[in-house]
N, C-alpha and C positions, 0 to 999 in steps of 0.2 A: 397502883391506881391513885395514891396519895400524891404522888409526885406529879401525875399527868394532871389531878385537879389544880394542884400548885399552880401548873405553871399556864392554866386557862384562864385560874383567877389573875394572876401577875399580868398576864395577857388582857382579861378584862380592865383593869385596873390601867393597865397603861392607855387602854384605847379612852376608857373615860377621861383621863387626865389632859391627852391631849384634844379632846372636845373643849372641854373648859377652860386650856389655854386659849387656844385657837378664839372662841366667842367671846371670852375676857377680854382677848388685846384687841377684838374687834371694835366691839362697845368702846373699850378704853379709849384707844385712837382711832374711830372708825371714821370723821371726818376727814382727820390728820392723812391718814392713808388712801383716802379718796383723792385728796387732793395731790401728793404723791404720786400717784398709779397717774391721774389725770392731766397733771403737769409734767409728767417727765418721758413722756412717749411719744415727743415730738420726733423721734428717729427710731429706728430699728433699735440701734446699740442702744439708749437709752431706754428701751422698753426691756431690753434684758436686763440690764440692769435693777430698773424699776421694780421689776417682776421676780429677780430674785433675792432682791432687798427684801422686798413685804414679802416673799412666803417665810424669809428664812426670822423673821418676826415673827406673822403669825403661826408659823408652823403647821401652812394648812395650804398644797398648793390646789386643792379644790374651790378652797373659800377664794384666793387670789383670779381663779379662772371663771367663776361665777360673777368677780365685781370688773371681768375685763368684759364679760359676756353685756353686763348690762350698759356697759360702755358705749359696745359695738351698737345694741340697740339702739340705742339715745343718739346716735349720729356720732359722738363725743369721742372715739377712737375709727379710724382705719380699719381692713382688716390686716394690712400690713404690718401695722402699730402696732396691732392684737398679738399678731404671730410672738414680734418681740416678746412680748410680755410672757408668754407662753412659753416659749425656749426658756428665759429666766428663770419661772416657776420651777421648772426641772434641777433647774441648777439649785435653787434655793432651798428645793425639799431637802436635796442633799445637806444642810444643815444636822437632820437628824441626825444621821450615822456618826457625825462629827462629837454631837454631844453622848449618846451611845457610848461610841469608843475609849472616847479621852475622859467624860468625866463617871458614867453609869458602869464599864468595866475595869476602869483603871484605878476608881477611887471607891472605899467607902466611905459613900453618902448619905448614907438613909438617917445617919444621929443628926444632919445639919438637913437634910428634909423636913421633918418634925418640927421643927423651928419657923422652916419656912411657911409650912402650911396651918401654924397655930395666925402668924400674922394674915395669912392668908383670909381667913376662917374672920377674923376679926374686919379685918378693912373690907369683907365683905357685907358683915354684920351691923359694923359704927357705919357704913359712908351714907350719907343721905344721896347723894347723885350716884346715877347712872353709871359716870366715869368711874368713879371709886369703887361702885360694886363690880365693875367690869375689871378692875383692876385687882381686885380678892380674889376673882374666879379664875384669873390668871399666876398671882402667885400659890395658891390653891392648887391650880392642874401641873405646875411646875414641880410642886412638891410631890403628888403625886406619882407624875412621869416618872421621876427616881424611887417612888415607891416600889411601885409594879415594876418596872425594870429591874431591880433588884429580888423581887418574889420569883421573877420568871428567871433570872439567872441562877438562883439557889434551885430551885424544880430543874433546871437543865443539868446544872452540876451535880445533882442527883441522881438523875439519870445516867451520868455518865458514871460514875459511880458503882451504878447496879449493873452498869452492864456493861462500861468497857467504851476505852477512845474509838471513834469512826465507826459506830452501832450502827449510823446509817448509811447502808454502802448500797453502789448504784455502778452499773454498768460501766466499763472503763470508755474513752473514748466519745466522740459526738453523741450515744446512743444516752451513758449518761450525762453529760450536759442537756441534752433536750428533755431528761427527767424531771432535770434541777431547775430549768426555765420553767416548765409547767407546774413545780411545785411552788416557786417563785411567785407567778402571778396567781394560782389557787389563793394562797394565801392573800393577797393583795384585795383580790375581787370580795372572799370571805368576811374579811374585816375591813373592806373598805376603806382601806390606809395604810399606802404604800409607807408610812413611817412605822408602822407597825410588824408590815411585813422585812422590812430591814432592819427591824431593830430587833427581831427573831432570829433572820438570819445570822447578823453579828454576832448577838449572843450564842448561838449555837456552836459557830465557828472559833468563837473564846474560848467552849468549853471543849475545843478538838473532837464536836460530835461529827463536824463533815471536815474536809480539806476546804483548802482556799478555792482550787479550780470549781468544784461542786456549790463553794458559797458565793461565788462570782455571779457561774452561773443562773444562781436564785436570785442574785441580786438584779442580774437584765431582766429578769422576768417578774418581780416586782415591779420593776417600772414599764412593763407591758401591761402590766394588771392594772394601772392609772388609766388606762383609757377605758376600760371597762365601766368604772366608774361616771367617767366624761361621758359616754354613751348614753349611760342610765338616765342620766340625768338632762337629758335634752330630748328624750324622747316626749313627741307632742309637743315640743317646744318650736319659738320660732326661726326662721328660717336662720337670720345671722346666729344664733345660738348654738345652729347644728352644724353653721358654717367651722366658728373658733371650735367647736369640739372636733369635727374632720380635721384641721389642721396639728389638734393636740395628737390624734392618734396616727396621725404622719409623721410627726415629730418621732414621738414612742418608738414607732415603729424602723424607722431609717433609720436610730439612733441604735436600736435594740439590736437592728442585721447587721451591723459596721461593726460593736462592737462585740457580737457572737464572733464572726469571720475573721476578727484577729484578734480572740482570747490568747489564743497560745504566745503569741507576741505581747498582748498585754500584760501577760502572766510573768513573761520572762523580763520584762520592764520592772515590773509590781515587786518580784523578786530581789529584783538589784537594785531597786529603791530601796526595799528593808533591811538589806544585807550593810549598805553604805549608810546607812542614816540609823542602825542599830535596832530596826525593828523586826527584825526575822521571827521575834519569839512572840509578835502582837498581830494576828490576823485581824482583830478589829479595827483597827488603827489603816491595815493595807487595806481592807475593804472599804474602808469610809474614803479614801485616798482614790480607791479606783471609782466608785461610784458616782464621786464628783468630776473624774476624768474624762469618762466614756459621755456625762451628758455635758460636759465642756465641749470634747471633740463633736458632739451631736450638732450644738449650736454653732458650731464654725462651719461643719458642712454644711447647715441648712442656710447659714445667713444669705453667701451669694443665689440662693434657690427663692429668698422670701417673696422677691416679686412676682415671680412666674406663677408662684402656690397660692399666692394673696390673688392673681385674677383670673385662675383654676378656678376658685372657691367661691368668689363673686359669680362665677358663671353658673353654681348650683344651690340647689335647696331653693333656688327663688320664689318667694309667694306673688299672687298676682297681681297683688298690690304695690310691691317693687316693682316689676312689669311697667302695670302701669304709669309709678312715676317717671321712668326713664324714657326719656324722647325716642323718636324711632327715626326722624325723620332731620334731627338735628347734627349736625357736625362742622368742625372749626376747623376741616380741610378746606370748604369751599365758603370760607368768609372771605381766601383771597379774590372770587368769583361776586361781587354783591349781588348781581343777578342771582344766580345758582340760590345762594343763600337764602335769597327772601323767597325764592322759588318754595326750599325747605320750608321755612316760616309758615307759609301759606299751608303746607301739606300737612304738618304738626299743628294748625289753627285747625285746618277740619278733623283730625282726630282728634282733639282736646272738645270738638263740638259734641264728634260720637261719644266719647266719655262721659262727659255731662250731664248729655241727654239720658242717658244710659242709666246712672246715675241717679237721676231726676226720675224715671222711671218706674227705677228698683222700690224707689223713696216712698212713691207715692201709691204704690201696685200694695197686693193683698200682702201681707203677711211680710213685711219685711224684715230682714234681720240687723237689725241695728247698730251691730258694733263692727257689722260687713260694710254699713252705707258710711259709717265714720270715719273706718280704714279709708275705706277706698276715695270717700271726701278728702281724707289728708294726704293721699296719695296724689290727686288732680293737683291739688292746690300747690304741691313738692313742681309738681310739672309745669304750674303757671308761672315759678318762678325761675325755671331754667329757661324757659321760652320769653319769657323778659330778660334774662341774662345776656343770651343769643341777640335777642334782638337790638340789645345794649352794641352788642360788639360790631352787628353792622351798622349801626348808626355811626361807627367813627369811621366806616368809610367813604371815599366819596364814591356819589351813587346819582344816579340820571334822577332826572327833576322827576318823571313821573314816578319812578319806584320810592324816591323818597317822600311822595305822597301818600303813598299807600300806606307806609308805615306805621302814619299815627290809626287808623285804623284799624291796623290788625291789634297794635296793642290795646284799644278801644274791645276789639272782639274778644280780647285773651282777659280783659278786665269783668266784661259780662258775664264770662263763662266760670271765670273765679269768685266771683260773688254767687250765682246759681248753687256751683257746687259748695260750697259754703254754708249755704242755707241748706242744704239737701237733708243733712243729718236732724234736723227742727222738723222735719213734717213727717220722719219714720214713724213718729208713732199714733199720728193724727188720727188714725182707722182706731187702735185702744181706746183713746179719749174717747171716741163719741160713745161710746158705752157707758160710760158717767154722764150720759144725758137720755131723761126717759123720753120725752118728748119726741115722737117716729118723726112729727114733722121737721124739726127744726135737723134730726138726724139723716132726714130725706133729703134736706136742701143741702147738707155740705159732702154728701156722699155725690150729688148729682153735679157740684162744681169739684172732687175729683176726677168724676169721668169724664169732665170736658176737660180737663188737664191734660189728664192722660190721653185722651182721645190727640189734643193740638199735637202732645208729643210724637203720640205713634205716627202720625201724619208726615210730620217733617224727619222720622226717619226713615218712610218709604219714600220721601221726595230725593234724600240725598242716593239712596240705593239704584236711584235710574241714573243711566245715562245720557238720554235726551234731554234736552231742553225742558224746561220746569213750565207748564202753561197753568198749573194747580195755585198759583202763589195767592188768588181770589181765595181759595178755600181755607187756607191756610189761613186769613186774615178772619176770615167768618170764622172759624172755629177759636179764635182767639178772642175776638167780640163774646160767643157766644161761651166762654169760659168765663170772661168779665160781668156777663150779666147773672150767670150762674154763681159768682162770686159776688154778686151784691144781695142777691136774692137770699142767699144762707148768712152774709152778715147781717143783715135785717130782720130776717127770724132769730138767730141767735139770741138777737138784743131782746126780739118781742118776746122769747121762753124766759128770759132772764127777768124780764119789767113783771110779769107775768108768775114771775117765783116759782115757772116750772122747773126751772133747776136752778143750782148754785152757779152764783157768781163765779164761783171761784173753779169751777168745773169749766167753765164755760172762755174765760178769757185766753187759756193756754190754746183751745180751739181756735180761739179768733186770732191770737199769735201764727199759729199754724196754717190759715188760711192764708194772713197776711205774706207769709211768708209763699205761700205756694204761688199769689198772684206775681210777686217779683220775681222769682225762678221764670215762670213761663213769659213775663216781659223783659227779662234778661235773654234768657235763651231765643224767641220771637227776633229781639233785636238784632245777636252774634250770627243768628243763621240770615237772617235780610243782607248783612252784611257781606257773610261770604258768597250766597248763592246770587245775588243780583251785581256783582262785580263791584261794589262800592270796595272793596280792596283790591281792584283789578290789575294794580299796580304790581300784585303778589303774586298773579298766577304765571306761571313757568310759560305756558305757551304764550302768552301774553307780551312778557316781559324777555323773553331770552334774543330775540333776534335784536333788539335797542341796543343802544351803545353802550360797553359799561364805564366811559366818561360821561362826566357831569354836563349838564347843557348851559348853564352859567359858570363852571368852574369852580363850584363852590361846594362846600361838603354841605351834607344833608340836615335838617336840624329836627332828631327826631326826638320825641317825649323819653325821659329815662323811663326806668323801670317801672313796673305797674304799683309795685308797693310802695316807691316812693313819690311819686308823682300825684296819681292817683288818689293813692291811699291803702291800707288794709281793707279788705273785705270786713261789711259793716258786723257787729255782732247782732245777735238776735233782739238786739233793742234800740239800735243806731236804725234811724232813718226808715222805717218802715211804717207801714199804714198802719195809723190806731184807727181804734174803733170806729170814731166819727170822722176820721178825714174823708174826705171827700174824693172820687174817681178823679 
């Protein structure tokens, strides 16, 4: 019983150890290594590289696969990139076994640990910075590491001891190898560190408690047990997040059947490497050798696959707000076509309308959920920049005089609809505010220039849902009148509760921000739908346009506005250009 606590504490001891390197050398170099991982994934082979650079540093390929995850997020890597980085980490982990073998069962270390970890303990204690202390907690976990690795090798060599070489024996044949896989990644999932689970294995197999075949075997199955982890950890999480973690346990996985399926061949490799190179008597030493092997060979299998897998994986997990940034209606097959293309343009303006609107809706309706209208605001805006991109690229062709007309228009309508959604996320929460105002009436008037809002909105999207000819467009302009008058009526009160010291100023202005902002959304969006539905971009529409010539009628190439951000401008902020209090309609 003495010996089994041995060797849980040496166990514990190691896992803490490599906590505290791993978040030492984070802090230490945690910029350093950002910029590393961020700069050097400009290609596949680079990003393995990169990735098993920094694990085999920090000694953590969790920590390396959480700072590629947040990458992916940020726009700031690929998923291609990512894969790279991924593959590397595998390889990188393999570091462990390395320092395990050659320095934790080959030498003893523990009188020059003690050394290590008194400095350790101190440059923790004197550094005034961050770095410094990140840097104690890593010579610290170092020292450590050889601590506990050494408790748990004494508790193992005890064991062996009491009770005899190869105590633990298992099924001869495939039946035990798929034992020794499943104890493998047990141990992995349990302590959640596949260096932890390899650096058991090794030691066990130093201390001749299994063979080599049976410690291999543990060994694939350690590194089956890393996805488990990767799992955990992206649950609820978002979508790219679940994306790099599916690619991690693809990896695992195809890495883990390749190199099951020809152990016996590896085996017989692994053999005649120790035999020639004088290590037959060092199974730690063959296992750290093969563990770096099988996930070498992992990565060379998957590299030619990386593309296929990277837009596999793009295809899943997608939230709706990736959806919706991604044009549906956009493609750079039919830019050879300028007709066609503006045709699209036209078809992506009126879904960027319905979005908007939609949008605008969510924003202004009961109860809205705020960090949904935010999303989904930075999602439109991701789309208004593709549809200026697009539009970029037909403007270098030449294009008939009338569609090159139309153009500056549509980007006109793609500019209004980006400013709308823009301000969308500024009025979610205008229904809260009015409850910091006790005054029913002055709450009555801004509650009643909502529903004319919302009322103009819902209008014009049963107008776009017909198919006939639009004869409502009178209605439509009344209901926008009578939103403006509804919108004067509650800035007016506002002011008179405020002169009136029925409520604070300071309650009251974020209201009046919010209204301000509601009347430019509905005179933005007012404008973008006049635009499409009355053919002032009539240049765009496919039936319209497709029977024209697609030569030019002066022979001259089109001259249409760049980009909406550039041109134009950004979408104003919530303080650029909008109605104060006393400006005037």
């Amino acid at each position: 019983m003495e010996v089994v606590l041995s060797a849980a504490g040496g166990l514990a001891l190691f896992l803490l150890a490599m906590g505290m390197m791993t978040d030492g050398l984070k802090v230490f170099g945690g910029e350093s290594l950002k910029r590393l991982l961020h700069g050097w994934t400009s290609s596949i082979i680079r990003g393995v590289l990169s990735g098993a650079l920094l694990t085999a540093i920090v000694q953590s390929s969790s920590a390396v696969t959480l700072a590629t995850i947040g990458f992916v997020n940020a726009g700031a890597l690929t998923m291609r990139h990512a894969l790279g980085v991924i593959y590397g980490a595998n390889v990188g982990t393999t570091m462990t076994g390395w320092i395990v073998s050659l320095v934790g069962i080959g030498f003893k270390i523990e009188p020059l640990a003690l050394p290590i970890l008194a400095v350790g303990v101190a440059t923790r204690l004197l550094s005034p910075g961050k770095r410094g202390k990140g840097l104690g907690d890593a010579l610290a976990g170092f020292a450590l590491f050889f601590l506990g690795l050494g408790i748990l090798k004494d508790a193992l060599s005890g064991m062996t001891t009491d009770f005899g070489t190869g105590m633990f024996t298992t099924p001869e044949g495939f039946t035990g190898l798929a034992i020794a896989m499943v104890v493998g990644t047990a141990i992995t999932v349990l302590t959640q560190s596949s260096s932890a689970a390899i650096a058991v294995i090794i030691t066990a197999a130093s201390q001749s408690m299994v063979g080599l075949d049976i410690a291999a075997a543990a060994v694939i199955g350690a590194n089956i047990g890393t996805t488990a982890t990767a799992l955990i950890a992206v649950i609820g999480a978002a979508p790219s997040a679940k994306r790099v973690a599916v690619g991690h346990v693809v990896f695992n996985l195809v890495t883990a059947l390749v190199a099951i399926a020809i152990l016996p061949l590896l085996l017989i490799g692994l053999e005649a490497a120790g035999d020639w190179a004088g290590l037959g008597n060092q199974p730690a030493v063959l296992l750290a050798l093969f563990h770096s092997f099988f996930n070498i060979l992992g990565v060379l299998l998957m590299i030619p696959l990386t593309g296929r897998l990277a837009d596999l994986l793009d295809k899943r997990f997608r939230s709706s707000e990736e959806d919706m940034s991604r044009p549906q209606h956009l493609d750079d097959y039919v830019l050879s076509t300028p007709v066609f293309a503006v045709a699209a343009l036209h078809r992506e303006l009126t879904r960027l309308l319905e979005l908007t609107s939609t949008l605008c809706r969510h924003a202004l309706g009961n109860n809205p959920q705020e960090r949904k209208v935010e999303a989904e605001s930075t999602a439109i805006l991701a789309l208004c920049e593709k549809i200026a991109a697009f539009a970029t690229s037909i403007q270098m062709e030449v294009l008939p005089r009338s569609v090159a007309e139309g153009l500056p228009h549509a980007l006109r309508v793609a500019r209004y609809l980006e400013e709308a959604a823009s301000l969308a996320p500024h009025v979610a929460n205008l229904r809260m505010r009015l409850w910091r105002i006790h005054g029913v009436e002055a709450r009555s008037a801004v509650e009643h220039a909502m529903y004319n809002a919302l009322r103009f909105l819902e209008t014009t999207k049963e107008r776009r849902n017909i198919d006939t000819p639009l004869p409502g467009e009178g209605l439509e302009q009344q209901q926008q009148l009578d939103f403006l008058a509804a919108y004067e009526d509650a800035k007016a009160t506002l002011l008179e509760t405020a002169a009136a010291r029925k409520a604070d100023i300071m309650s009251i202005d974020p209201i009046l921000d919010a209204l301000s902002h509601t009347r430019r959304i509905i005179d933005q969006i007012g404008k973008a739908e006049k635009m499409l539905q009355t053919g002032t971009v009539e240049g765009l529409a496919l039936e319209e346009g497709a029977n024209r010539e697609a030569e030019p009628e002066d022979g001259i190439p089109s001259a249409v506005p760049a980009p909406i951000s550039s041109v134009v401008g950004a979408p104003p902020s919530p303080g650029d250009g909008r109605l104060k209090k006393d400006d005037p309609m």
